[in-house]
Backbone as ProteinMPNN parsed JSONL, in Angstrom:
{"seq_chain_A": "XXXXXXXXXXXXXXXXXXXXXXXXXXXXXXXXXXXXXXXXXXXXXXXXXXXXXXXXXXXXXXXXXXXXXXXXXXXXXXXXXXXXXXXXXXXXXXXXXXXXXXXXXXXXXXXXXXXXXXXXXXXXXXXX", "coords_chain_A": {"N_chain_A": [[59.968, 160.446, -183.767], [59.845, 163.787, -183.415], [62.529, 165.765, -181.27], [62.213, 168.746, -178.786], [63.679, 172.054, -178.789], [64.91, 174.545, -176.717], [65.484, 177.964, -178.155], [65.926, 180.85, -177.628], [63.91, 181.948, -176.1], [62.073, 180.343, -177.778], [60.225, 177.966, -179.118], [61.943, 175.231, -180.894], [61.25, 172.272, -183.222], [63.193, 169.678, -184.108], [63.9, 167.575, -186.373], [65.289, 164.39, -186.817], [66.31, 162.4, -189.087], [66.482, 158.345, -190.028], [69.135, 157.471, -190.815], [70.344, 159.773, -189.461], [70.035, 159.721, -187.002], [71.195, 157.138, -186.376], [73.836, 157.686, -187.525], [74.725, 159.483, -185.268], [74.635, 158.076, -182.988], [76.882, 156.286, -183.25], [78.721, 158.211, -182.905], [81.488, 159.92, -180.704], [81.62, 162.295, -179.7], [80.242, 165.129, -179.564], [77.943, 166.466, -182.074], [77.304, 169.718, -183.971], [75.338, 171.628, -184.935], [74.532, 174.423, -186.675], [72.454, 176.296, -187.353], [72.345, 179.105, -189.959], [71.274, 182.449, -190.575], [71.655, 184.01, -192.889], [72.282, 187.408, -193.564], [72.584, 190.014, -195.946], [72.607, 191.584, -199.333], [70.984, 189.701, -199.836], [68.735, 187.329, -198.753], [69.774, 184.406, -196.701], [69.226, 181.177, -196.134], [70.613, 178.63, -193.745], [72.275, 175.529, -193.088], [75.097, 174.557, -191.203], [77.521, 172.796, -190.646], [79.594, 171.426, -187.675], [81.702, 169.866, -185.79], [82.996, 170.442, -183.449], [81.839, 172.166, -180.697], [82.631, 175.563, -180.333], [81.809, 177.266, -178.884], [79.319, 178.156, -176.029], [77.382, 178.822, -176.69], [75.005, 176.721, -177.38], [72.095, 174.478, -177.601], [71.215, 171.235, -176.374], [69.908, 168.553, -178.301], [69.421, 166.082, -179.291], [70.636, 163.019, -178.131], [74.093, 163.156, -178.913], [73.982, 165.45, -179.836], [74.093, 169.054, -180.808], [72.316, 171.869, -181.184], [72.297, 175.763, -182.273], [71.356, 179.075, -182.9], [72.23, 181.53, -185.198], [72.553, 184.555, -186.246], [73.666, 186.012, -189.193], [75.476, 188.541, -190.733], [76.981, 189.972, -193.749], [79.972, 191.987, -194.472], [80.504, 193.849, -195.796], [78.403, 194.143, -199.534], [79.049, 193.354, -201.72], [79.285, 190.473, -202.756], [80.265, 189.259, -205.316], [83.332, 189.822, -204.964], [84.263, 188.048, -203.734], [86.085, 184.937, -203.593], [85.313, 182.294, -202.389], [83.186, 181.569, -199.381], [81.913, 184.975, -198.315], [83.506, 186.981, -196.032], [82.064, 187.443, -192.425], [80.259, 188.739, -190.131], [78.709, 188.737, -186.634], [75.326, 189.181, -186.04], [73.337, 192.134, -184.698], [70.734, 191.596, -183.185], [67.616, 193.165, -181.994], [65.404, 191.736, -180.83], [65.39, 188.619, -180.83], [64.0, 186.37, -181.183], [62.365, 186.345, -182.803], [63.454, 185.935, -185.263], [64.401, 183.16, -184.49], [64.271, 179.886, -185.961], [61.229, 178.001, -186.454], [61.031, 175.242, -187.216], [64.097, 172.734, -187.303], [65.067, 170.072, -189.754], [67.412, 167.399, -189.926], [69.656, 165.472, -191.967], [71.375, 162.57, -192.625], [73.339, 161.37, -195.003], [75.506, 159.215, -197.834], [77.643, 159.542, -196.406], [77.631, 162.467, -196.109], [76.553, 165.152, -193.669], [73.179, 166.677, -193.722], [71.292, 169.546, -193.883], [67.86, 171.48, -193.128], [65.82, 174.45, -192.78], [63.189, 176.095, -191.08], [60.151, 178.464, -190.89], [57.519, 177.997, -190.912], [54.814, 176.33, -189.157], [53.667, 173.855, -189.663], [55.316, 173.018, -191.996], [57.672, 171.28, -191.604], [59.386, 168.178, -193.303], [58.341, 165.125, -192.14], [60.268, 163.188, -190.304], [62.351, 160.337, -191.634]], "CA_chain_A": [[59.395, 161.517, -182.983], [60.633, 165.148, -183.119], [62.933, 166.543, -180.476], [61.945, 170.072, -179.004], [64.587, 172.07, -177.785], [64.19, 176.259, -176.46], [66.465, 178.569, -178.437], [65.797, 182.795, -176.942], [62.278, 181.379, -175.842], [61.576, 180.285, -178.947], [60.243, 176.571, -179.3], [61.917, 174.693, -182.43], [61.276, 171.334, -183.441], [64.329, 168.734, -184.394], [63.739, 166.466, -186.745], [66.156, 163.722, -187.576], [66.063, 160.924, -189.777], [66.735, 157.184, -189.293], [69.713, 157.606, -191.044], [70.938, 160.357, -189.18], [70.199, 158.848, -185.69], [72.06, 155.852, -186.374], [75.361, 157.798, -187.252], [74.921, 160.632, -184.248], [74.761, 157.388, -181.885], [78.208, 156.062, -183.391], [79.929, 159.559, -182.051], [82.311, 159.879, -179.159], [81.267, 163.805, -178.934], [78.89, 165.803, -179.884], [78.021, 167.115, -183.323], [77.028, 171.08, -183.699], [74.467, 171.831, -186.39], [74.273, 175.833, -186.652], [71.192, 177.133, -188.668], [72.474, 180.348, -189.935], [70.478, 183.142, -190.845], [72.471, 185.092, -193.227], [72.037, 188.628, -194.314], [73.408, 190.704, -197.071], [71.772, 192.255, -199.786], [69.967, 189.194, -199.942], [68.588, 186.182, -196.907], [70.108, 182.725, -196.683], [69.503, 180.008, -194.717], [71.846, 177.311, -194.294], [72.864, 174.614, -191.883], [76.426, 174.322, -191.474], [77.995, 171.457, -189.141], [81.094, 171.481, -187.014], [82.495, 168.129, -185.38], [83.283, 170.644, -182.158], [81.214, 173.253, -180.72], [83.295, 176.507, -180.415], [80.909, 178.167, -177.575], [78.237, 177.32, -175.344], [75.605, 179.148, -176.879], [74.042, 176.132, -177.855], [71.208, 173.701, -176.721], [71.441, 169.888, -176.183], [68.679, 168.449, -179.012], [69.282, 164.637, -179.151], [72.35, 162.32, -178.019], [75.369, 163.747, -179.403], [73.519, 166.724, -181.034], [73.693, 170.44, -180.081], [72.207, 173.085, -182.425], [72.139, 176.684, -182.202], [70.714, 180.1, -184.039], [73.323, 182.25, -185.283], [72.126, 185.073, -187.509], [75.132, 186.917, -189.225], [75.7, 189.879, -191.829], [78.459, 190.141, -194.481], [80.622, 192.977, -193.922], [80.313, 194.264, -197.234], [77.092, 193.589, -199.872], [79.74, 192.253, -203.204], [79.564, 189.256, -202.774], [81.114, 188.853, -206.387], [84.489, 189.858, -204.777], [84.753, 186.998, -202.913], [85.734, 183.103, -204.635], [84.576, 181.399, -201.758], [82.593, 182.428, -199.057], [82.238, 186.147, -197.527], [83.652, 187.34, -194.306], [80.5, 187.562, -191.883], [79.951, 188.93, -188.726], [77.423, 188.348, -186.33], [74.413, 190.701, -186.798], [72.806, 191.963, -183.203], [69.427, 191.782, -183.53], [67.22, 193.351, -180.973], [64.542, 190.635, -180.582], [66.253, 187.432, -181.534], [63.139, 185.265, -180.72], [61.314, 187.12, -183.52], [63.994, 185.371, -186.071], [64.308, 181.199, -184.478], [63.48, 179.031, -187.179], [60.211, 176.796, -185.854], [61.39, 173.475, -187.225], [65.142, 171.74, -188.009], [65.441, 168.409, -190.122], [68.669, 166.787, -190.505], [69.664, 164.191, -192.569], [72.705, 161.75, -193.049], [73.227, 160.248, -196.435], [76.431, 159.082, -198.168], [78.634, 160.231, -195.802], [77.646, 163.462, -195.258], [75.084, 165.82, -192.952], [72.509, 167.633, -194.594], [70.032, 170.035, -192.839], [67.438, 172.497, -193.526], [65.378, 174.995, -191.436], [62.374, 177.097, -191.901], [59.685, 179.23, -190.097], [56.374, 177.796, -191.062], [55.484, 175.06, -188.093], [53.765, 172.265, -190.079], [56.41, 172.436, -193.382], [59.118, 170.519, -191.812], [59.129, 166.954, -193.769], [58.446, 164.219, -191.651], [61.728, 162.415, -190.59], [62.251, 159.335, -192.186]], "C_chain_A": [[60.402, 162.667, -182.907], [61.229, 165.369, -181.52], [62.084, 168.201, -180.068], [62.649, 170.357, -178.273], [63.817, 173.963, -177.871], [65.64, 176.842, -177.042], [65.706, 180.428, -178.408], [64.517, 182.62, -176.813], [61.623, 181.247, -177.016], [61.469, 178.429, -178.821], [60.679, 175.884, -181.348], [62.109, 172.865, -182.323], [62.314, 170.799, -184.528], [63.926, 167.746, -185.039], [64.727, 165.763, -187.416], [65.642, 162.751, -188.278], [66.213, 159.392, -189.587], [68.054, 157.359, -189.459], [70.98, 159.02, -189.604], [70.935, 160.446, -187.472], [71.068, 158.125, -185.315], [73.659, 156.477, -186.156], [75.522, 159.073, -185.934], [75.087, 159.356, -182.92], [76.313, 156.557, -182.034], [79.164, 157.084, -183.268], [80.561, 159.307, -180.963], [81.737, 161.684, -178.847], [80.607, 164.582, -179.812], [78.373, 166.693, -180.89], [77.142, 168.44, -183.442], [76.467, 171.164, -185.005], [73.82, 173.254, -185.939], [73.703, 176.183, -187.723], [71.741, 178.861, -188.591], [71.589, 181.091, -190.372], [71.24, 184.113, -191.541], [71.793, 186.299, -194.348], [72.924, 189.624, -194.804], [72.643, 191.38, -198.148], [71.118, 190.788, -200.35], [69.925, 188.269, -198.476], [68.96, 185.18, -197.791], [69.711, 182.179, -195.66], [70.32, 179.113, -194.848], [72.439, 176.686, -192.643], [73.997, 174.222, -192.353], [76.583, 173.466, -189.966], [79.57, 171.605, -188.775], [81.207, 170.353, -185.802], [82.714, 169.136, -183.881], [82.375, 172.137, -182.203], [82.203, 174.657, -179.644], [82.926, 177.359, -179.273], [80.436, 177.203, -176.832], [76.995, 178.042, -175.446], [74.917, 178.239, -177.644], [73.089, 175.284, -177.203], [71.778, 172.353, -177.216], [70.285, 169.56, -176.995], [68.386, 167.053, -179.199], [70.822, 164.014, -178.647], [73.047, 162.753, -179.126], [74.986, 164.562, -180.648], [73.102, 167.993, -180.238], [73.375, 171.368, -181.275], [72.26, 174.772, -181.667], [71.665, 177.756, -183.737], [72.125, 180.876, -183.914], [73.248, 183.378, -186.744], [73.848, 185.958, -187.905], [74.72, 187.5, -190.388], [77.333, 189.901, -192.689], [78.549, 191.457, -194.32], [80.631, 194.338, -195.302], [79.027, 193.445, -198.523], [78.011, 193.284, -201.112], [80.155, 191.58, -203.055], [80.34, 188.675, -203.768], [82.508, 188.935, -205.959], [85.27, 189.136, -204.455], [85.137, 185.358, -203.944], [85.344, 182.298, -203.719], [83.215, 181.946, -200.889], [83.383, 183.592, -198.411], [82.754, 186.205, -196.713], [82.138, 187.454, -193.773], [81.199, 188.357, -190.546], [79.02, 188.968, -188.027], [76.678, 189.707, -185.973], [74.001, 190.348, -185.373], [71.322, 192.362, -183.797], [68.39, 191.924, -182.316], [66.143, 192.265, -180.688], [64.636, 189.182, -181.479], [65.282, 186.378, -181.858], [62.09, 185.259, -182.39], [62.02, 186.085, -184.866], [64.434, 183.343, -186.096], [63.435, 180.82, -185.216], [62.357, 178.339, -185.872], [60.434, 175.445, -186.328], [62.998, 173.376, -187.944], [64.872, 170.294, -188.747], [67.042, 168.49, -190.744], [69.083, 165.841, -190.545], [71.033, 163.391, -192.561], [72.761, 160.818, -194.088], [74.866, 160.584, -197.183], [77.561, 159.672, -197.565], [78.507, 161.77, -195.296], [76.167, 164.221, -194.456], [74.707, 166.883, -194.023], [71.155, 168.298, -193.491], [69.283, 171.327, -193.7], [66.78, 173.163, -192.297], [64.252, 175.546, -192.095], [61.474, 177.188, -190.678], [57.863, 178.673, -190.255], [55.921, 176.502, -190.275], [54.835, 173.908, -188.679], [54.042, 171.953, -191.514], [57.571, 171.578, -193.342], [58.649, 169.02, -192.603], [59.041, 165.959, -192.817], [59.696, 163.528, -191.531], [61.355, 160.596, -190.719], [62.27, 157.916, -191.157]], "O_chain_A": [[61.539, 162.563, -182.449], [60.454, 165.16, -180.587], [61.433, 168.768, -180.945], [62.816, 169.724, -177.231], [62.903, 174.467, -178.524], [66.722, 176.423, -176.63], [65.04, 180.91, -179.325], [63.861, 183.302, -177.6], [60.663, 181.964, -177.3], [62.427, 177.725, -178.503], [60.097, 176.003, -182.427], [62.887, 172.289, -181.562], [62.364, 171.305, -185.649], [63.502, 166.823, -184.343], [65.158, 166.218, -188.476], [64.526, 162.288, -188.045], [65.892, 159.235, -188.409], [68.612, 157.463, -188.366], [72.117, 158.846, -189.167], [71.72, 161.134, -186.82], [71.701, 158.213, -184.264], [74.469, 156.168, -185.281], [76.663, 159.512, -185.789], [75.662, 159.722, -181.894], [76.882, 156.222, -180.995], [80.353, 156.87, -183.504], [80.151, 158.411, -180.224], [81.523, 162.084, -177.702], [80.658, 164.322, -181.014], [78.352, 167.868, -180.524], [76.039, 168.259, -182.925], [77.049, 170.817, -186.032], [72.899, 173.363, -185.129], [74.215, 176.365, -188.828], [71.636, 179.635, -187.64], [70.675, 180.364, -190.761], [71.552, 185.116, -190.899], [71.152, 186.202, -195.394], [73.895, 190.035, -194.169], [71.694, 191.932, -197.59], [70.709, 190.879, -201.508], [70.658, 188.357, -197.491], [68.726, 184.99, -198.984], [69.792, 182.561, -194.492], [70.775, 178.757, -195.935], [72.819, 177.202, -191.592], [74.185, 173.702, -193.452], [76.075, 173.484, -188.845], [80.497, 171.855, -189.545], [80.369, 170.403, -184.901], [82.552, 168.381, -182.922], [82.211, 172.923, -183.135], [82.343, 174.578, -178.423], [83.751, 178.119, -178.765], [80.728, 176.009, -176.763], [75.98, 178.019, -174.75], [74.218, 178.672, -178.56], [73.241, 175.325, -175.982], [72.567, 172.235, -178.153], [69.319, 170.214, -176.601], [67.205, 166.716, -179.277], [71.906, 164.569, -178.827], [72.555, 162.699, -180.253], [75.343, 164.518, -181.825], [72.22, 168.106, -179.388], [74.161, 171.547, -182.206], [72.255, 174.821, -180.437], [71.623, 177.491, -184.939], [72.899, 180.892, -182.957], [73.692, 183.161, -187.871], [74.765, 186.324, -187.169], [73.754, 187.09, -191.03], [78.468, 189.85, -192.213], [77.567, 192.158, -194.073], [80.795, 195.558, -195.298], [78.795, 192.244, -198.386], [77.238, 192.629, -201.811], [81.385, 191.528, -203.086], [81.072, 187.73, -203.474], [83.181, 188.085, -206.541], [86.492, 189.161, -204.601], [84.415, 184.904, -204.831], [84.884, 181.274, -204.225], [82.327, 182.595, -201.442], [84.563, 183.639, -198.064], [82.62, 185.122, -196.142], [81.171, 187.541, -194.53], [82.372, 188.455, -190.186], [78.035, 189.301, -188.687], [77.122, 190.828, -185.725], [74.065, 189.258, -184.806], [70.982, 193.207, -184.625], [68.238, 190.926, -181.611], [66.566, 191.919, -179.585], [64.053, 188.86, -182.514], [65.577, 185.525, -182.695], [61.366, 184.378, -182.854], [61.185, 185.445, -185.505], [64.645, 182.565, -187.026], [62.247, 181.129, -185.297], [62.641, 178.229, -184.68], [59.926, 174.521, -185.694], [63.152, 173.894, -189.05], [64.4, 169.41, -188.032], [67.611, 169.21, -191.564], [69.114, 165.094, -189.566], [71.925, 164.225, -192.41], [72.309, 159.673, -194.058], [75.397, 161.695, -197.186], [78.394, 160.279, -198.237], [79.112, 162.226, -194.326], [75.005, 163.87, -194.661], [75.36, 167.59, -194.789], [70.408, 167.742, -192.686], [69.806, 171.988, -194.597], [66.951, 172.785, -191.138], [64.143, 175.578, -193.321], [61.627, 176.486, -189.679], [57.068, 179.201, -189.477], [56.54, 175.488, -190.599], [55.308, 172.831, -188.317], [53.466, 171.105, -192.194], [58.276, 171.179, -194.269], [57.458, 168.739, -192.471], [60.214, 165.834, -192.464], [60.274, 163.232, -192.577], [60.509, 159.891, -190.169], [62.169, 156.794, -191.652]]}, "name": "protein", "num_of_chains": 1, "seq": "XXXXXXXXXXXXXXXXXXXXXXXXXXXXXXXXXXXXXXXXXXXXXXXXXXXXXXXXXXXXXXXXXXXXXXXXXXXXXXXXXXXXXXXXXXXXXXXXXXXXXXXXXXXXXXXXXXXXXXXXXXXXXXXX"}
């Protein structure tokens, strides 16, 4: 069963897997799964994870899982300049609500987290 958590009055649905239940309940603290929204001269999405959460702009979404939205902008559009990733900074966006994904799934396989996001509300995959 999906989670639903509220991110800028925006309802998004959480979906984990079995897999990725199992290892969020073997945590001591609380794993941060940030759906970015990145813009540049093109859109990304991308779930990036961090073992500690850096703020408190995030929500509580299952035992030892906090996500947040976090749209950002590269600072410059040549991306070729770069060998890894860009610098970013976070983009202000006057109606933030307008951009929360409607569904998360995230997965745990071979060791590591995997997540996706998206805006269409019955494309997320069923969690496993």
């Amino acid at each position: 069963m999906p989670n639903v958590v509220r991110i800028d009055g925006r309802t998004v649905r959480v979906e984990l897997t079995a897999a990725a239940r199992a290892s969020l309940q073997k945590r001591t603290t609380p794993l941060l799964a940030e759906m970015e929204l990145y813009f540049s001269c093109l859109v990304r999405m991308k779930v990036r994870f961090h073992e500690h959460a850096a703020s408190d702009d995030h929500v509580i979404a299952a035992e030892n899982l906090a996500v947040r939205f976090r749209p950002v902008m590269t600072k410059a559009c040549h991306i070729s300049d770069f060998d890894d990733e860009p610098p970013v900074t976070e983009f202000p966006i006057r109606n933030p609500a307008a951009f929360v994904p409607h569904w998360l799934r995230i997965d745990f396989r071979h060791g590591c987290w995997s997540g996706e996001f998206g805006y269409r509300r019955n494309a997320a995959k069923h969690a496993a």
